[in-house]
Residue, then its C-alpha position, 0 to 999 in steps of 0.5 A: x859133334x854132330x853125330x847121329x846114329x840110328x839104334x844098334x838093335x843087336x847087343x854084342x854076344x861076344x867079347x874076345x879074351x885077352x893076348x899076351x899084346x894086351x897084358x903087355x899094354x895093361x903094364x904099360x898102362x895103355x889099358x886099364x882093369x874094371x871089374x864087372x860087379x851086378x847082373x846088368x851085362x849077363x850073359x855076357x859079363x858076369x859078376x867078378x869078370x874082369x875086363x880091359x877098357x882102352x882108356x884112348x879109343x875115343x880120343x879122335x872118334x865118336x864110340x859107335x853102336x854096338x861098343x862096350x863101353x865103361x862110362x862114369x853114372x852122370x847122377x852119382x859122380x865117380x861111380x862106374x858103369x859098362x854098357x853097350x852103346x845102343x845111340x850116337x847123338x850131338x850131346x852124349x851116348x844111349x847107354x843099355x845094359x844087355x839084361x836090362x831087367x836089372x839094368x840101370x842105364x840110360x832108359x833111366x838116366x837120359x844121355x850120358x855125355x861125352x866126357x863121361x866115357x871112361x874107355x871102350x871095352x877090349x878083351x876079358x882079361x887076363 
């Protein structure tokens, strides 16, 4: 890929709530559940919320600046993270938490690469 983007400079404020449309798809397993656990994504995301992720968004585009997105830590496999896309570059995504006081994200990590995303962020469910 060669994309690039310059930084998103506005981190998402809102995140919508779920419809009946979207249950429907988390049934027909066209959405998956993650549950938010620390305090990286506050205000916005707390603790024990949970939230949709569309496992699909990204099959036939890049995530762009400013998604939430669920992606798998690239220094300890199998352990999940959701993140605002901060930059778009050739190799992966610049992932940041919105409190970044307590965020591990890609100020430590470096670039988190394509495979690594797991989905884009939808709607609080339910």
């Amino acid at each position: 890929m060669s994309h690039s983007f310059e930084p998103f400079s506005s981190p998402p404020l809102l995140l919508r709530d779920s419809h009946l449309a979207d249950v429907g798809l988390w049934l027909l397993r066209r959405r998956r559940r993650f549950r938010i656990v620390g305090d990286s994504m506050q205000p916005l995301l707390a603790p024990g919320t949970e939230v949709l992720i569309n496992p699909f968004a990204y099959r036939h585009h890049p995530p762009v600046p400013g998604d939430l997105v669920v992606a798998y830590h690239p220094r300890q496999p199998g352990l999940r993270l959701i993140k605002w896309v901060v930059r778009i570059e050739a190799e992966g995504c610049f992932l940041q938490g919105l409190n970044t006081a307590a965020s591990t994200d890609s100020r430590e990590f470096g670039l988190v690469p394509w495979e690594g995303i797991v989905g884009q962020v939808v709607c609080r469910f339910p």
